[in-house]
N, C-alpha and C positions, 0 to 999 in steps of 0.2 A: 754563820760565824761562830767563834768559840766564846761564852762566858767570861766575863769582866771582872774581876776580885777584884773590892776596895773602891768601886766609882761612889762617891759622894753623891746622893740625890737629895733635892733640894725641893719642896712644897711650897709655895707662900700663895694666902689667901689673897685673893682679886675680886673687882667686881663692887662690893660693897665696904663702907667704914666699919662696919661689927665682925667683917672678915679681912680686912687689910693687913693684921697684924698681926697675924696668926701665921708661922714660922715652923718649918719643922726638918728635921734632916735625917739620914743615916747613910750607911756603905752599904754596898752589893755584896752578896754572900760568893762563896766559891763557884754555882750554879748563876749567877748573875742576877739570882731574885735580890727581891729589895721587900722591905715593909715600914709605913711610913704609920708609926701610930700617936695618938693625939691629935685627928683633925678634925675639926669641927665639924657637925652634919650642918647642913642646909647652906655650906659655903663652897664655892669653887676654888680650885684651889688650880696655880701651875707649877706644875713639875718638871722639872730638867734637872741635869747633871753639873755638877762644880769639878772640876779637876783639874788642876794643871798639866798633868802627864798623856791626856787624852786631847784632842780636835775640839770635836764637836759630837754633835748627836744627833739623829736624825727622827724623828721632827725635834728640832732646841726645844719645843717646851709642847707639854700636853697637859691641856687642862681638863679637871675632872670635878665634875660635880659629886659631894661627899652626903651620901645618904646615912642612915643609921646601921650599915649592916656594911662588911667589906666589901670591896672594889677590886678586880681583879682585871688581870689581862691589861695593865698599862706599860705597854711596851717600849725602849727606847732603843734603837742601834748606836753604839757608839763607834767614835771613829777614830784611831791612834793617829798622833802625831808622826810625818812624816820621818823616818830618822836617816834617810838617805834617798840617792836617786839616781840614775841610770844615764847617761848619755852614749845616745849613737850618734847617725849621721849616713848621710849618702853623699861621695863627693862627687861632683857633676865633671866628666871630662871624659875624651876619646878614652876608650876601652884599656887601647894601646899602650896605654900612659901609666895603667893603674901599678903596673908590678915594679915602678919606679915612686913611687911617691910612701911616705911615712911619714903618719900625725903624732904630734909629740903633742902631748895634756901637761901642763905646767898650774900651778898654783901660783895666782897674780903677785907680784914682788918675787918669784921666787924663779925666775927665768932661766938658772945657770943649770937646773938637772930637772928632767923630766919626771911626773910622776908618773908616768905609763907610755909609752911607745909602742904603734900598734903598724906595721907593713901590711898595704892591703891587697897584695898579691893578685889575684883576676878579679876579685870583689869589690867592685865601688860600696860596699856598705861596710862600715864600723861600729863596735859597741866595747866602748869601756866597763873595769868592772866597777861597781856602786862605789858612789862618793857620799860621803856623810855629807847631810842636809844640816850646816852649820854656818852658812852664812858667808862663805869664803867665795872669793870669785875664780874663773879660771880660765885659762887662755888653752887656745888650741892651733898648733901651727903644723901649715903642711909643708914638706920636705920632699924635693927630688934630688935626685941625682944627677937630672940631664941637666944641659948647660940651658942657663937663664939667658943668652943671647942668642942660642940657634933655636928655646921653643919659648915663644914669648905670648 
């Protein structure tokens, strides 16, 4: 993956009451190194990331035991928040049928104009392009041509 600028990483001593309170923080550099200084030797300390614009991290938290000399190689992945997402789909029916049928994607309340309209010509498979991951729901209707009383 590519380097994180700005993730807040976050130290706090565990394990024992002469290291419980021991607190320490900084940002990731352009390169995604970090360095956390002021930690106490002979205390464990865990490490994770604070950020609201980021997921999570992959392990959430890594604890280190803090000798008198530096610590190197503590690594975290981090993981960005989704900002959108993808819908396909496969509709299930006779082959015959597909070059009459078109999915209209509507945004819920918002019934009177599609916001994408897709004919799926010989292809039972569809994919829409990315919809912001914002929390909105969304309706998906399928549309033929042929008449509703002679194919039911």
């Amino acid at each position: 993956g590519l380097p994180e600028e700005g993730v807040t990483i976050v130290a706090r001593g565990v394990g024992s009451s002469s290291c419980d309170d021991q607190r320490e923080e900084t940002k990731t550099n352009a390169n995604g190194d970090f360095r956390l200084r002021g930690l106490r030797p002979g205390c464990n300390f865990s490490i994770g990331i604070e950020n609201d614009r980021l997921a999570r991290s992959l392990p959430p938290k890594r604890t280190v035991f803090v000798r008198d000399n530096d610590t190197s190689d503590v690594d975290l992945i981090v993981l960005r928040r989704a900002t959108g997402f993808d819908l396909s789909g496969n509709v299930m029916t006779d082959p015959g049928y597909l070059t009459s049928i078109r999915i209209n994607l509507y945004q819920d309340g918002r019934q009177d104009s599609p916001l994408h309209t897709i004919s799926l010509g010989t292809s039972a498979f569809f994919y829409f392009p990315s919809l912001p991951a914002d929390g909105r729901a969304y309706i998906l209707e399928l549309e033929t041509h042929l008449s509703h009383g002679q194919y039911e």
